[in-house]
N, C-alpha and C positions, 0 to 999 in steps of 0.2 A: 637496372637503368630505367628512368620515366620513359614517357612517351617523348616529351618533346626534350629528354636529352640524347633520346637514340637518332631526332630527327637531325639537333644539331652537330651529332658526332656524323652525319651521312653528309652534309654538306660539307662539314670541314673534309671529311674522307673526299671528297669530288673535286673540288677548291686545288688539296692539293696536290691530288693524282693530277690535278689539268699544267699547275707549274710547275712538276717535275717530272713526273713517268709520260707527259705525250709521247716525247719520241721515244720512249721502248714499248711501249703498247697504242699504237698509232690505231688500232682495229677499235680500242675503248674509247677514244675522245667521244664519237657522237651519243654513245649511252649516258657518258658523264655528265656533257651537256642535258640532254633530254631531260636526267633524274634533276639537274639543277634549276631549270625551267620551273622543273613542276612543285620543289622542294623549298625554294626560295620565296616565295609568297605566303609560304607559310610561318616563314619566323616573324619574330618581334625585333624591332630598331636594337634595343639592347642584344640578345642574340647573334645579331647577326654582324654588330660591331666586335663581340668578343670572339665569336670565328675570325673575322679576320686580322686581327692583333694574334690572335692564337696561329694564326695558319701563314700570317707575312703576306699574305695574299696582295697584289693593288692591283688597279684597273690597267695597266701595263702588259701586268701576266695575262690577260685575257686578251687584249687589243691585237695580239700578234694573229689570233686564229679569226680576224677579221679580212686576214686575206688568202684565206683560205679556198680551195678550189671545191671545197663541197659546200653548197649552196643552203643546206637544213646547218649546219656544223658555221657558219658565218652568220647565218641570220641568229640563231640562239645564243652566240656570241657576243652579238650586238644587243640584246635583250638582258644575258650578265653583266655586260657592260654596264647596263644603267640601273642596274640594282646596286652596282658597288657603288657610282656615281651619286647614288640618290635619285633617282630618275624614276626607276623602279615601285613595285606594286610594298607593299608590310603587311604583317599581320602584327596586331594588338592584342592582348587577353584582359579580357570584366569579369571582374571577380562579383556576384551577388549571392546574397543571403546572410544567414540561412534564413530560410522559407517557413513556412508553419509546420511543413513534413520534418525540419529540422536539415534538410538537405541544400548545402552550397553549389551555385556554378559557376565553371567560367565560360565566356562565348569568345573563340575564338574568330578576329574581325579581320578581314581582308581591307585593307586602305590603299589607298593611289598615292605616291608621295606630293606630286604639284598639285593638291589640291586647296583651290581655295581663292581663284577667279572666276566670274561667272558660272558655268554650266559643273565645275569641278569641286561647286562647294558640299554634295552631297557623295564625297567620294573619300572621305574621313569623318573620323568623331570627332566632335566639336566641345567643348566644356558642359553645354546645356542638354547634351543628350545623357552625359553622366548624371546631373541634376535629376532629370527625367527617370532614369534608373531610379536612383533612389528613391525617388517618390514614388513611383509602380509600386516598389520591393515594402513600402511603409504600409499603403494598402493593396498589399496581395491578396486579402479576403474577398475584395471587391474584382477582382479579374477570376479567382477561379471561375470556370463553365463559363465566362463571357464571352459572347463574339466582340471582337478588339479591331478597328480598322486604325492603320499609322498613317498618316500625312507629312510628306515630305520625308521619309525614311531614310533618304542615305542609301547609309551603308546595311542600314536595317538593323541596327544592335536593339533598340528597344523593342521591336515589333520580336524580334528573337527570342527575347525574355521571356517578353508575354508570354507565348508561346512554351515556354520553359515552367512558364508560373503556373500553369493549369487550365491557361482556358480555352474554352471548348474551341474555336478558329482566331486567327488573326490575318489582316489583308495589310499589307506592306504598300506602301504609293508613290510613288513619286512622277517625275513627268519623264526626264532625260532617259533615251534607252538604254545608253552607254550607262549609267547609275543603278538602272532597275537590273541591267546582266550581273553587275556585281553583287547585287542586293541576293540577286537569285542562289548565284554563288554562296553567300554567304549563309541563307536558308539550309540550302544542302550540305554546307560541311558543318552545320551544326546539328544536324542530324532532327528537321523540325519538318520536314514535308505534310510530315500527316495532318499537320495541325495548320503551318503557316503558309500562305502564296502571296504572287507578288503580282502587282494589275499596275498599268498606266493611269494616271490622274491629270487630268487639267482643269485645275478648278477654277478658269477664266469663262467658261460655257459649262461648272459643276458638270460636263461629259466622263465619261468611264470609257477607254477605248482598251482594250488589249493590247499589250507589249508583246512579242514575239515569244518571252518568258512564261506568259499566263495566258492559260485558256480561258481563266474566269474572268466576269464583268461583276465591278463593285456593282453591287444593289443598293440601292437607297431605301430610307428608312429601317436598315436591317441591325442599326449595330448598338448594343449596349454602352460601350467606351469609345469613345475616342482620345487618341494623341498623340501628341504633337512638339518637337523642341527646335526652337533657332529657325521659325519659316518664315518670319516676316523679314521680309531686306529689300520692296518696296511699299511704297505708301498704297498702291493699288493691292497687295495684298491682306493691308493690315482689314479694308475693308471688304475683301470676298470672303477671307476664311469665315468669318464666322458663319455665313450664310452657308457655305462647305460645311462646318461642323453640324451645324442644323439639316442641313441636307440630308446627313446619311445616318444620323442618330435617332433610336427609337423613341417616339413619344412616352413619355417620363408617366408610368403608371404609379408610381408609390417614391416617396421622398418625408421621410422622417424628421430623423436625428441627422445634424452636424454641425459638429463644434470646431472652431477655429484656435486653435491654442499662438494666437498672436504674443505670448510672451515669452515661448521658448521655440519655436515654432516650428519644431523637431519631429515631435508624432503627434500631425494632424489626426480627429477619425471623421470619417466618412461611413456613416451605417444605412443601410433599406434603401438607399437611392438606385432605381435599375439602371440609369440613364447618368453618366457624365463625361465629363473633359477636362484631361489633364493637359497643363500643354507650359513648356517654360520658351521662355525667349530671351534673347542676348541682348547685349549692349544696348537701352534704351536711349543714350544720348546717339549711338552711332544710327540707329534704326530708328528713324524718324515718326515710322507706323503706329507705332507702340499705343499709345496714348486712344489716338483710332480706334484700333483694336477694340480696346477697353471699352470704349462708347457704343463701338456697334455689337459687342456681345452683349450688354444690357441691350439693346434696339431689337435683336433678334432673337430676346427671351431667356437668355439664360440669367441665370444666379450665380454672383461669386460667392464662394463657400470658404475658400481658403485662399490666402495671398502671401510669399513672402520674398522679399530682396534675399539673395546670396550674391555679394561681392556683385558682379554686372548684371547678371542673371534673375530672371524673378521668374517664380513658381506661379501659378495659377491654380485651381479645380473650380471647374463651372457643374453645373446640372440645370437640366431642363427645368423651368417654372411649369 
């Protein structure tokens, strides 16, 4: 049996000892619950839909132990409750590679389900952070041994990557605390500590403050790569980041070769450049910035190298002039 079909046979195991054995083993409810708390953030939407067609389970069977007289046994009830509901946290799985070692992964992603008002939009994957994969994964040459900083990370699946890709650190960013706990999360169950952390950003004052999560302070001028997917959503940002990306990226000692294969535009290369930014963005008709963007990352020195439209989405690679 895999890993995550022994995790889904433990949830359906708890699921349905909870609607049928509580009352002959009324001593196990609180363990069942506890193991589901902890078990159920771990599956994928699909997963956890075929548990419960497999198990009969509804949000019903669980509501009754909401008025229950043990107080840990009612609140963790109210918490499955809203995983059945949708209310609840998921986990995703990104499959990338293979790599140049010839080695595939997957990162498993912890997601919010109501994410995707204000402060909650860095609390799932979004289309452009897949983009963004893909394009890391096309030059992975270029991130081995790199120091990698992410802007606006999320949930942190790219900066995980990195990290997965070989380079030497990556710093994970974002602003909201509630986002960066998860991001942290997500860091530690993908097994990347050594390499990835996660710091506070607010690029309105380019300040570096500490998040509760991270001991460390981004350093400026330290980092080889930067990037970036889906972070402009007002027009005040289309015009900070770039001056953000210039802020923390090292001055560009060597820039060669690069070629823009604008007719399939599938594998860019990117060669001897120590210094750039990848960065994709969403919907340019919805995100007004956009355009912005593009103006002041020429103003602020850099060079487009490669550009292409996927569907709403467009890809970038800058490097320092």
């Amino acid at each position: 049996m895999t890993e995550r079909a022994a995790l889904c046979e433990q949830v359906y195991n708890r699921l349905y000892d909870l609607k049928w054995h509580s009352t002959i083993y009324p001593n196990e409810v609180k363990n069942w619950f506890k193991v589901l708390v902890q078990k159920l953030p771990m599956l994928t939407r699909q997963e956890m839909e075929s548990i419960l067609q497999r198990s009969e389970i509804t949000t019903s069977s669980i509501v009754r132990f909401l008025q229950s007289k043990d107080a840990e046994i009612m609140e963790n009830a109210s918490v499955i409750v809203g995983y059945l509901s949708g209310q609840g946290v998921h986990s995703s799985l990104h499959s990338f590679g293979p790599l140049l070692n010839g080695q595939s992964f997957e990162i498993n992603i912890r997601e919010e389900a109501f994410a995707g008002q204000g402060e909650r939009l860095g609390a799932r994957v979004w289309p452009s952070a897949d983009h963004l994969l893909r394009l890391c994964c096309i030059h992975e040459s270029q991130f081995v041994g790199k120091r990698v900083l992410e802007l606006g990370c999320g949930v942190g699946l790219n900066g995980i990557a990195c990290a997965k890709m070989g380079c030497a650190s990556v710093v994970l960013t974002d602003y909201e605390d509630s986002i960066l706990q998860n991001t942290q999360r997500n860091v530690e169950s993908n097994n990347v500590v050594n390499v990835a952390s996660v710091s506070k950003l607010d690029w309105r004052s380019i300040s570096h403050t500490e998040s509760e999560n991270s001991e460390r302070v981004v350093p400026e001028k330290d980092f080889d790569i930067v990037i970036a997917a889906d972070v402009i959503y007002d027009e005040w940002q289309a015009s900070v980041l770039p001056k953000v990306i210039r802020n923390f990226l090292k001055p560009n000692g060597r820039q060669d070769v690069i070629s823009n294969n604008e007719n399939d535009g599938l594998n860019p290369t990117l060669e001897h450049s120590n210094t750039a930014c990848f960065v994709v963005l969403g919907d340019r008709q919805a995100r007004k910035g956009i355009p912005e963007f593009e103006k002041e990352m020429l103003s602020n020195g850099f060079s487009l190298v490669y550009q292409r439209h996927i569907g709403k989405e467009t890809e970038y690679i800058y490097v320092v002039c």
